[in-house]
C-alpha positions in Angstrom: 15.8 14.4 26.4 17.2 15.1 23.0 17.6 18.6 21.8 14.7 18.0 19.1 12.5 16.7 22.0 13.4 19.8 24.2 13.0 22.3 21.2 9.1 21.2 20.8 8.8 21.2 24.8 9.5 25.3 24.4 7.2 25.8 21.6 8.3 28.4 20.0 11.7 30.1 18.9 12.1 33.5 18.3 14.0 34.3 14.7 15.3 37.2 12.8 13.9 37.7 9.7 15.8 37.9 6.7 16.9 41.1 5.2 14.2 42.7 3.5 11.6 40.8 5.3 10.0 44.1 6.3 6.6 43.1 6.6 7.4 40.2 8.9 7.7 41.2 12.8 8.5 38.7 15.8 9.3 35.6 13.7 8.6 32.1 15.7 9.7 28.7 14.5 7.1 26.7 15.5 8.3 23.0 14.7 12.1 21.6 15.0 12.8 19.0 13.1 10.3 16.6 10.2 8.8 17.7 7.4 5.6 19.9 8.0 4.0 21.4 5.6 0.5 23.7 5.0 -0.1 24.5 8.2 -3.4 26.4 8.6 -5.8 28.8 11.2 -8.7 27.8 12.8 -11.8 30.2 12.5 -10.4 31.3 16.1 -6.8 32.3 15.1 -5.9 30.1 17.7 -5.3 27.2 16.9 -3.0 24.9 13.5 -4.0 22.5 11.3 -0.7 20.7 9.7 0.7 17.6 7.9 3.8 16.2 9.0 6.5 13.4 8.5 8.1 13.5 11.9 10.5 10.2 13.4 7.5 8.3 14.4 5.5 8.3 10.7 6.7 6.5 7.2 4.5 9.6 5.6 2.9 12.4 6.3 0.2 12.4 8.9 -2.0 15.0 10.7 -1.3 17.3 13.1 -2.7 20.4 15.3 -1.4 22.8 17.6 -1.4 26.0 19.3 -0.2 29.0 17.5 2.5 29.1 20.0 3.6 26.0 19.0 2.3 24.2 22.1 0.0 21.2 22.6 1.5 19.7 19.5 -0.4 16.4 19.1 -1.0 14.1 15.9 -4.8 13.5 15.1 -4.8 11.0 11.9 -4.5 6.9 13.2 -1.9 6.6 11.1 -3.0 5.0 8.3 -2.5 5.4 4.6 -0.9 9.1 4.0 -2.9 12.5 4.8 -2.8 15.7 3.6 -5.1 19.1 3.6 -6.2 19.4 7.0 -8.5 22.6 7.7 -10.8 23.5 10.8 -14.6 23.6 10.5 -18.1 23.7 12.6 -16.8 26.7 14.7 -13.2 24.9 15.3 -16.1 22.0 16.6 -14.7 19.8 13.7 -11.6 18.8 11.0 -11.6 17.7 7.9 -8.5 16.5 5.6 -7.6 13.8 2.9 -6.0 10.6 3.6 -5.5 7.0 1.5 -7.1 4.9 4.0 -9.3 3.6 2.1 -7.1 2.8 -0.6 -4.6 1.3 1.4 -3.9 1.3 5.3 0.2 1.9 4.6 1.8 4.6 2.9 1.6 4.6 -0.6 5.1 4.5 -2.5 6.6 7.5 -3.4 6.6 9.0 -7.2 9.1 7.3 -9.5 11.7 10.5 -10.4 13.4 8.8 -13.3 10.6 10.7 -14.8 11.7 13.7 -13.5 10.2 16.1 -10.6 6.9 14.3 -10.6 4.3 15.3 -7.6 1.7 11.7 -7.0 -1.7 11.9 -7.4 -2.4 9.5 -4.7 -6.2 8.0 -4.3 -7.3 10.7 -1.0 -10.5 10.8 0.0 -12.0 13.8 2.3 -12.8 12.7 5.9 -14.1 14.7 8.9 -13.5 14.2 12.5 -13.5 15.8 15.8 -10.2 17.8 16.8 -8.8 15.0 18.7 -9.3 12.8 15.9 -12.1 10.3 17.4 -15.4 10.7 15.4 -13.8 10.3 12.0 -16.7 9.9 9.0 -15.8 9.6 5.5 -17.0 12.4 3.6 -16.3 11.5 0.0 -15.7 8.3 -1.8 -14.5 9.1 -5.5 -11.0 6.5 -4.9 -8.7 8.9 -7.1 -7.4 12.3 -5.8 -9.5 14.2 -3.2 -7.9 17.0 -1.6 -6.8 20.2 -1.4 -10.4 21.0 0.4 -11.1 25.1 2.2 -13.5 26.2 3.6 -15.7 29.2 2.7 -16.4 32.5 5.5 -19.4 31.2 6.2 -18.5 27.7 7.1 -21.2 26.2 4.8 -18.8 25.0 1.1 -15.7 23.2 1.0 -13.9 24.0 -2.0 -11.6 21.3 -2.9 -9.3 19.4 -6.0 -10.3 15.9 -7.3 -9.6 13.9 -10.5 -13.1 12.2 -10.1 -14.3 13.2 -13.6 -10.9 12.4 -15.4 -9.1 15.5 -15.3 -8.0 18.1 -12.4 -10.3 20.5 -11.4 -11.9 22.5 -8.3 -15.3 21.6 -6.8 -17.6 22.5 -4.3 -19.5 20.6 -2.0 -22.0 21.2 1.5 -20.1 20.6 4.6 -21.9 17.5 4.7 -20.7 16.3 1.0 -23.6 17.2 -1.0 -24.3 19.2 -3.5 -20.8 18.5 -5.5 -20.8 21.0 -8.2 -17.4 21.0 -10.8 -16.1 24.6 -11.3 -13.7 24.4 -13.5 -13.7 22.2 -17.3 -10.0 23.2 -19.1 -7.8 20.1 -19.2 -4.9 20.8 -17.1 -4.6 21.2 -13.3 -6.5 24.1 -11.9 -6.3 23.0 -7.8 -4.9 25.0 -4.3 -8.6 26.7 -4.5 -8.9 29.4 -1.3 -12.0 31.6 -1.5 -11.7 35.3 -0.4 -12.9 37.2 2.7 -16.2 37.4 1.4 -16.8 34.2 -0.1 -17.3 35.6 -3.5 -14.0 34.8 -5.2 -12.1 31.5 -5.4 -8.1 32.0 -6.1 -6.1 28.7 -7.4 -3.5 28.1 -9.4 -3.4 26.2 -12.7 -1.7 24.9 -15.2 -3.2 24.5 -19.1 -1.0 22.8 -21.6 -1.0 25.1 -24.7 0.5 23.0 -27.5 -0.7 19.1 -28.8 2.8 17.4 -26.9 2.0 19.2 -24.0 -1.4 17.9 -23.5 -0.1 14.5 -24.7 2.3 14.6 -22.0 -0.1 16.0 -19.0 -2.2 13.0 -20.4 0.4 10.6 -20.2 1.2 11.6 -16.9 -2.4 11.8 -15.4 -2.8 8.0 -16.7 0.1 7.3 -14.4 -1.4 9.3 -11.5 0.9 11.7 -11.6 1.5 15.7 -12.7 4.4 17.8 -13.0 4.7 21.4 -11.6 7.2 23.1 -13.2 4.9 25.6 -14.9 1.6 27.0 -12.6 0.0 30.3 -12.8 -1.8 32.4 -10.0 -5.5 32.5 -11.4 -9.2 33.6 -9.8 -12.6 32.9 -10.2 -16.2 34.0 -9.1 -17.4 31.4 -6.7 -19.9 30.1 -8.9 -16.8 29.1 -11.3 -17.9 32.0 -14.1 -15.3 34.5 -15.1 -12.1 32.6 -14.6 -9.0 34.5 -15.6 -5.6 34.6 -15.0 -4.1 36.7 -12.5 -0.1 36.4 -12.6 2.0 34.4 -15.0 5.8 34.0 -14.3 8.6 31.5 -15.0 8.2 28.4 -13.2 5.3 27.3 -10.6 3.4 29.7 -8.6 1.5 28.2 -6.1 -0.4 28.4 -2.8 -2.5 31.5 -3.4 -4.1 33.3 -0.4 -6.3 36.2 -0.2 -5.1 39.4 1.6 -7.5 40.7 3.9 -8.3 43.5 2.1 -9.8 41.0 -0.3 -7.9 43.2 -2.8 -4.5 41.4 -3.0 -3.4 38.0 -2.9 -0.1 36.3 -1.1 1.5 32.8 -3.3 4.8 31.1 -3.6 6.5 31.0 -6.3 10.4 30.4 -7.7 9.9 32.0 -10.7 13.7 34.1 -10.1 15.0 30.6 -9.6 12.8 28.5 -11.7 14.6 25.5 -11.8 15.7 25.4 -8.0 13.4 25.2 -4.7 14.4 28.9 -3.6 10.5 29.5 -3.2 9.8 33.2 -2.0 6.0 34.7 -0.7 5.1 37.5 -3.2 1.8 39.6 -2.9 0.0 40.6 -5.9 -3.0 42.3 -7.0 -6.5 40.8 -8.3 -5.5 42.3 -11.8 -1.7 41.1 -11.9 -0.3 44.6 -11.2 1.9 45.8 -8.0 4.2 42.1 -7.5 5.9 42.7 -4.1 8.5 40.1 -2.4 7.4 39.0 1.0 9.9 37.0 1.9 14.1 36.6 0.8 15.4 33.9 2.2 17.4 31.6 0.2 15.4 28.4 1.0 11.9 26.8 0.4 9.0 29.6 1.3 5.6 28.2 1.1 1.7 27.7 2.2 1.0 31.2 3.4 -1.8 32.3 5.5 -3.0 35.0 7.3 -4.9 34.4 10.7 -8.6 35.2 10.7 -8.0 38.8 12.3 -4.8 39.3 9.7 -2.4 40.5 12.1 -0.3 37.2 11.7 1.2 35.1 9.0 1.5 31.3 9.2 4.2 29.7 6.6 6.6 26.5 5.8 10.1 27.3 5.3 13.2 25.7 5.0 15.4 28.3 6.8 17.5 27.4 9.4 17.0 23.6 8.6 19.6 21.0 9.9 19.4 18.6 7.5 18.3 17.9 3.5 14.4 18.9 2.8 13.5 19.9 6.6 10.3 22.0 6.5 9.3 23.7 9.7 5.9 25.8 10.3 6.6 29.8 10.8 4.5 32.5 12.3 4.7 36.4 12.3 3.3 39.7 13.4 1.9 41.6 9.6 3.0 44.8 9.4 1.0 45.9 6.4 3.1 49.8 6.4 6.7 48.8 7.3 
């Protein structure tokens, strides 16, 4: 058995934090080896909803676990590429994005001659049972469909699509009606999250502010694809009205998530590196005020969560990888008063 093999046989690794880390307790690597990336509770806290690129995939596929890392299993057939798996139906259900539709193989990766470039690849939303079998299609716009949440109540997903031209956050039924568009300023607003009591949706966004940078977000779109280097944190009411910016710092900040409170809310961003991937977790206020560092290490720091009781954190980092772009899926105690 290779060491990689034997690693995801114990589940779970115990790690020190990094210094400073202090509201991080009992750190567990829950994935050795791949790429894994936004790895999300279910409504039990028991269960993980993830995308990974392990040996056995050409791109990313889906996967779910225990929050001990065991019972690791993929759920997507393998076809096309996935992303933006979350649990529904009382942890009954899944849904996520994938480009089976488009194409049963993976799509080719972004052309970077044109610099740092993220693909806007034609998902559409599916649902399925846990295990995978039972898969429906849910929506069927052929152009980017993702980035779909679910609200407290279990009845909206809240979700990213370039169906009407330009990148903006919807909501839809759990059943894919009643699609109404939230957001109408040309740029990328997407990553929506509502918080603990469905009445606000967080997202980040980015809305060109001079005539060559639309021209060039334009250009880009045409092409099917968007660059990040500049994203603020920003929230809305639920209904879409009163949409202002939260937090605006060098670089891209992405990956918002509400604190429990409801009060606060936990992104990624670079913005003391901007030009690097040294991604840290920051919490911040709902009016921009009181930016805290979550985490210090010097590597990627992403796709936080807190589980549904908020006594843990779920994240991707790059720490302790073995080779160029690894990306494993973290876990911790909160200690909200180190």
């Amino acid at each position: 058995m290779t060491a990689t093999l034997l690693a995801l046989t114990l589940a779970q690794v115990m790690v020190p934090p990094e210094s400073g880390e202090v509201h991080l307790r009992n750190v567990r690597q829950l994935t050795f080896g791949g790429q894994n990336a936004e790895a999300y509770f279910s409504a039990s806290g028991r269960l993980l909803i993830f995308q990974r690129t392990g040996t056995a995939e050409q791109c990313d596929q889906m996967y779910v676990m225990r929050t001990d890392g065991s019972g690791m299993r993929r759920v997507s057939d393998g076809r096309g590429r996935t992303t933006c798996g979350y649990y529904f139906d009382h942890d009954r259900r899944i849904f996520y994005s994938s480009t089976e539709a488009a194409d049963s193989t993976c799509p080719p990766r972004p052309d970077y001659s044109k610099g740092y470039v993220w693909a806007l690849y034609p998902y559409d939303m599916y649902t399925a049972n846990p295990d995978g079998s039972g898969k429906r299609r849910l929506t069927a716009n052929n152009v980017y469909t993702a980035e779909g949440t679910l609200s407290p109540d279990g009845k909206t997903i809240v979700f990213t699509s370039l169906k009407d031209g330009d990148l903006d956050i919807y909501t839809m039924n759990v059943d894919g009606s009643n699609v109404r568009r939230l957001t109408h300023t040309l740029g990328y607003d997407g990553g929506p999250y509502f918080s603990p009591d469905g009445k606000l949706v967080a997202y980040r966004a980015f809305h060109p502010q001079t005539a060559a940078d639309s021209a060039e977000y334009l250009s880009l779109l045409g092409q099917r694809l968007v660059r990040p280097s500049r994203m603020d944190i920003w929230v809305m009411n639920a209904d879409g009205s009163d949409q202002r910016m939260v937090i605006s710092l060098p670089g891209p900040s992405f990956a918002p998530y509400f604190h429990p409170d409801g009060k606060r809310i936990i992104f990624a961003s670079n913005f003391k590196h901007p030009e690097g991937l040294d991604f840290d977790l920051y919490l911040v206020n709902l009016d921009g005020t009181g930016l805290e560092q979550i985490t210090t290490s010097h590597e990627f720091d992403a796709f936080p969560m807190f589980s549904p009781d908020g006594k843990q954190l779920v994240w991707i980092s790059g720490r302790g990888r073995k080779v160029p772009h690894e990306s494993n899926v973290f876990i911790a105690d909160w200690v909200e008063h180190p």
